[in-house]
C-alpha positions, 0 to 999 in steps of 0.5 A: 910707486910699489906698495905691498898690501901685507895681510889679505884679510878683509880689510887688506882686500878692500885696500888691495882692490882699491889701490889696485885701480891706481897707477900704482904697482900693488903686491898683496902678501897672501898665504896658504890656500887663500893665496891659491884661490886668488891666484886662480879665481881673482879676489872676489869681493862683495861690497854688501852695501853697494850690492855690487861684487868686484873680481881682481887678478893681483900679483900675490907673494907668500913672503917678504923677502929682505932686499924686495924693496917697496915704496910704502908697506901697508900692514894690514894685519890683527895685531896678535900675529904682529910679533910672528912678521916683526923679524922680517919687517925690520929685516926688509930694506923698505923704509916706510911701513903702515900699520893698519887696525886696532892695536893699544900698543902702537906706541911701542910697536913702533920704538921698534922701528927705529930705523924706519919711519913708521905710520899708524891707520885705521880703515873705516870698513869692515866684513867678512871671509866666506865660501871664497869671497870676501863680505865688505861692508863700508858706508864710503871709504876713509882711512884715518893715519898719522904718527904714534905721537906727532905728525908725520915728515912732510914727505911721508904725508905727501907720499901718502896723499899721493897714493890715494889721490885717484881713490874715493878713500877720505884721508883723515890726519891724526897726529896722535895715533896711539891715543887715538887707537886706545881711544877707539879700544875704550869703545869696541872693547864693550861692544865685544864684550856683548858679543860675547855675552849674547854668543854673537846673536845680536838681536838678543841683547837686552835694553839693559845690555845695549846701556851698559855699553854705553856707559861702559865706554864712558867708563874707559874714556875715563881711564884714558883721562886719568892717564893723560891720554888724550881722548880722540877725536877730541870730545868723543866721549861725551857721546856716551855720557848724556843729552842727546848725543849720547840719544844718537850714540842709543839708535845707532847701538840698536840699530846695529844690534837689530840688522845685520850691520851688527854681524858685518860690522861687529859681532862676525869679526868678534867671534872669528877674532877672539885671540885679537880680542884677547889681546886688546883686552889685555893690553887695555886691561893694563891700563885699567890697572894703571889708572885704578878708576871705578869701572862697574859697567865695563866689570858687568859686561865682560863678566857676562861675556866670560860666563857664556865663553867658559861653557 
């Protein structure tokens, strides 16, 4: 198969150097000078937990042009620089293309590809971009993908699998792709928000802070409800209600928040990526008003947020 990695960020990279291990024929959309320092250095990747660095020499393209035909499109980008591609994704004659990443309107991003058949994932790593390399950090691989609202054609699935098979990604099915994104929105929004509230020094955050997460994310597990929106992975939410599922939810916020997992996995992307934040923020913040539902924890935590973000 030809697949096109569009975006060479870090999560673009990761999937880039894995796929690139396949027989499979993989082109990474890249631009600017970080396309000019993969053309002449390799991606360098240093996978943190795996204390291991990669080095790829990838075919790279700086655009996509309208009759450059792939098997699979891999979107791999934040989703406020969706609108700027749009016009050439829709353009391009390749049928099947796969958004990658947080989104709360996959649902309508997709009814704008009628004639495509579009998918929806989310890449289970995570990292940073620095001093020419790219900081990857990643327990194991996954991938979970599937339809906005149903199950992918039988085909699109089985070109999927197909594509992965020789890889170490763990492939999980999701039929309901918009819920599930909105879901995980209902989680990482607060988590932003302390960011945010503690200047990206996660260590900072207090008892107090790290518990209104918690009940913050209940609270907007509560929207999802009252809007008929299912939460998934199914029962998600009662990891942050009480007993001891929400004890483990308790260790794992503080140990994020007390070792540099927090940075990798949390608060870099947050602070390099606050126009995204912006965004989700906004397109969750619809919902909120949709559902009118009490929200004191979550009003608390962005509020603390915005207080160290206007000085």
């Amino acid at each position: 198969m030809r697949i096109l990695i569009y975006g060479a960020g870090v999560l673009g990279s990761e999937l880039a150097h894995v796929l690139s291990k396949t027989n499979h024929e993989i082109i990474l959309l890249a631009r600017g000078k970080w396309r000019q320092h993969i053309e002449k250095n390799g991606l360098v990747i240093r996978h943190y937990l795996q204390r291991k660095t990669t080095v790829d020499h990838l075919q790279t393209i700086d655009h996509l042009d309208k009759n450059d035909v792939y098997d699979l499109i891999f979107v791999v980008m934040q989703c406020v620089s969706l609108p700027e591609i749009s016009t050439d994704l829709k353009a391009n004659a390749s049928r099947r293309i796969i958004f990658i990443g947080n989104n709360g309107e996959a649902l309508a991003l997709a009814q704008q590809f009628e004639n495509k058949e579009v998918a929806f994932g989310f890449q289970g790593t995570g990292g940073r971009r620095e001093n020419g390399q790219v900081i990857s950090i990643y327990k194991s691989l996954s991938l979970t993908i599937g339809g906005v609202t149903k199950a992918l054609s039988d085909d699109f699935q089985r070109q999927i699998t197909a594509l992965f098979e020789e890889t170490a990604y763990h492939l999980t099915w999701e039929n309901q792709m918009d819920a599930w994104l909105k879901s995980h929105l209902a989680f990482i929004l607060p988590i932003c928000y302390l960011c945010y509230s503690v200047d990206g020094k996660l260590p900072k955050a207090t008892r107090k802070q790290r518990k209104l997460v918690l009940d913050a994310a209940y609270e907007g597990y509560q929207v999802l409800k009252v809007l008929n929106i299912p939460v998934r992975p199914a029962g998600e939410e009662v990891y942050f209600y009480k007993g001891w599922k929400k004890m483990i939810m308790t260790i794992m916020l503080w140990v994020m928040c007390k070792t540099p997992l927090g940075r990798l996995a949390a608060s870099d992307h947050a602070m390099h990526a606050v126009r995204e934040m912006n965004k989700l923020d906004e397109q969750f913040t619809i919902l909120c008003q949709r559902a009118a539902v009490a929200m004191p924890n979550w009003q608390i935590l962005k509020e603390q947020a915005l207080q160290v973000m206007e000085k």
